[in-house]
N, C-alpha and C positions, 0 to 999 in steps of 0.2 A: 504494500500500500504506500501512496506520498502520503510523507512527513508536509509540513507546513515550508518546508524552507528549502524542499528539495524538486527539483524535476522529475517526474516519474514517465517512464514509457509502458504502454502496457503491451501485454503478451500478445504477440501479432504482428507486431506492426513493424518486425524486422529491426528494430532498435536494441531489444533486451538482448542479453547475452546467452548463452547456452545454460551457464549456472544458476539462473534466475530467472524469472517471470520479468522482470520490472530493472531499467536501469535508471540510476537516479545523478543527477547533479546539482550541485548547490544552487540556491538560487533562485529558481523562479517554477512554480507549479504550474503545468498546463496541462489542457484537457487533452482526451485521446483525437487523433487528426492533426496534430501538432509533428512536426518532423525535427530532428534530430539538429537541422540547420539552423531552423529557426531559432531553436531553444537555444542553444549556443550563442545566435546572434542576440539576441534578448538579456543571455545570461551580463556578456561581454559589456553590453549598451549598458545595463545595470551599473555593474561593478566600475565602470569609466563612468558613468555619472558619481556615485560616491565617491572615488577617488577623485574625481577634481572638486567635490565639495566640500571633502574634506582639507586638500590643498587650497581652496580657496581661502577656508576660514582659517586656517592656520598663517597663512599670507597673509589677511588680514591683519589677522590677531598679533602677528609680527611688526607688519609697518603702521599700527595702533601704539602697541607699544614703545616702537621707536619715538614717532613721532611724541607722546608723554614725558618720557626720558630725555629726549632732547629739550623738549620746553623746560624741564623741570634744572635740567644742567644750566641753561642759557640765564636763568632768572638771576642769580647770583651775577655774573656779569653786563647780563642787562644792569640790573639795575647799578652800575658804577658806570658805565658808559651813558645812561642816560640822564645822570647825575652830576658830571662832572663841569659839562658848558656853563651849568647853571650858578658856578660860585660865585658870581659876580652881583647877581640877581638875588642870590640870598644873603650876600655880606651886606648889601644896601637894604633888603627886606628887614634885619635885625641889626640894622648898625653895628657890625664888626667889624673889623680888619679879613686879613685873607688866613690868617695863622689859627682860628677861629673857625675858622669857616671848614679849614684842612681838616680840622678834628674831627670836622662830622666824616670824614673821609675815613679817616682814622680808626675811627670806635667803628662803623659799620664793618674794616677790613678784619680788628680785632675781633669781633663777634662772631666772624665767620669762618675766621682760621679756629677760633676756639672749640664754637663747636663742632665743627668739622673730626674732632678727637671724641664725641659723643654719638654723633648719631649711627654708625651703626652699633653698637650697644645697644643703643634704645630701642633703634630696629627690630635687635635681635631680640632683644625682649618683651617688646609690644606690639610689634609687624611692621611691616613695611608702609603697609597700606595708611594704617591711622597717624604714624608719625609724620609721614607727607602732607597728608591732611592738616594736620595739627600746626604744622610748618607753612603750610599754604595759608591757614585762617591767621598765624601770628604776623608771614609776610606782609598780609592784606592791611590786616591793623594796623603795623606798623607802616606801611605804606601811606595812607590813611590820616595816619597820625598826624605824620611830619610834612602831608601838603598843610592839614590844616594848623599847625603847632603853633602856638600863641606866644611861644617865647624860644630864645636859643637854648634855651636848657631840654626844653622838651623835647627839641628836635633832636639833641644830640640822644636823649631815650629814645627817639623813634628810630632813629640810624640803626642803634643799638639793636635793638626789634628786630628790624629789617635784617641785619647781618648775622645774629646770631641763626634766624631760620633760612635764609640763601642758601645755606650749605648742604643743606636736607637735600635737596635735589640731586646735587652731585655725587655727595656720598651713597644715598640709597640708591640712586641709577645704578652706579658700577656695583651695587650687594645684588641688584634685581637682576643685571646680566648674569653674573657671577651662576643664580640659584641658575638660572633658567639652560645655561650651556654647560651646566657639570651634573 
């Protein structure tokens, strides 16, 4: 008899084997008037459709990846490169000098080489997934923060913000390759 998941030929119709009534192939069930060709052809189309669906999502699922991973690496130097023209505009925003101004440069590189020594740690003990996250909503706020900062002090806390969670990206990117190709 066919199983659910097999081709069955029945007895007659020149397909079965000598040892059997019934020869079966994986794949696709068909009724009897079904030839030997067809079923093959069917089986084949089958199995080439799953195989590139599954290639397809996997490609996907790769240059999705990529593409997060790179956004997530970039943020930390985005955000120095598109900070830097603006010293001029924020030394006059808070009446400071330029030495002042450097600092906020400063504390954001420090916050982010520091914790650059943490996050996979925390990673590893909290996942990947949530510390990113958590990196992304402290970036945001500090982002946030120090457009609207009301004083230079504050802004040099929001650099702070800002750089200690930059670093999440980079570090967790290269732990997330690391999992996924070993």
């Amino acid at each position: 008899p066919a199983t659910r998941n097999m081709l069955a030929y029945p007895a007659g119709t020149g397909l079965g084997s000598s040892r059997s009534q019934e020869q079966t192939l994986p794949g696709i069930a068909l009724g009897p008037g079904h030839h030997h060709a067809e079923a093959e052809h069917l089986r084949v189309a089958r199995q080439r459709t799953h195989f590139q669906g599954t290639a397809f999502l996997k490609t996907t699922s790769a240059r999705t990846l990529t593409l997060v991973l790179a956004t997530l690496a970039m943020l930390g130097p985005f955000a120095t490169d598109t900070y830097l023209p603006s010293f001029v505009a924020i030394g006059q925003q808070f009446s400071v000098g330029p030495m002042e101004v450097q600092q906020t440069f400063s504390i954001y590189l420090f916050g982010y080489s520091l914790m650059t020594l943490f996050y996979g740690t925390l990673s590893d003990s909290f996942g990947r997934r949530p510390v990113i996250l958590a990196s992304l909503l402290i970036f945001i706020a500090g982002s946030i923060g120090a457009t609207l900062a009301p004083s230079f002090t504050w802004l040099l806390v929001f650099r702070a913000m800002q750089g200690m969670s930059a670093g999440a990206g980079m570090v967790i990117g290269q732990a997330i390759v690391r999992d996924r190709l070993s």
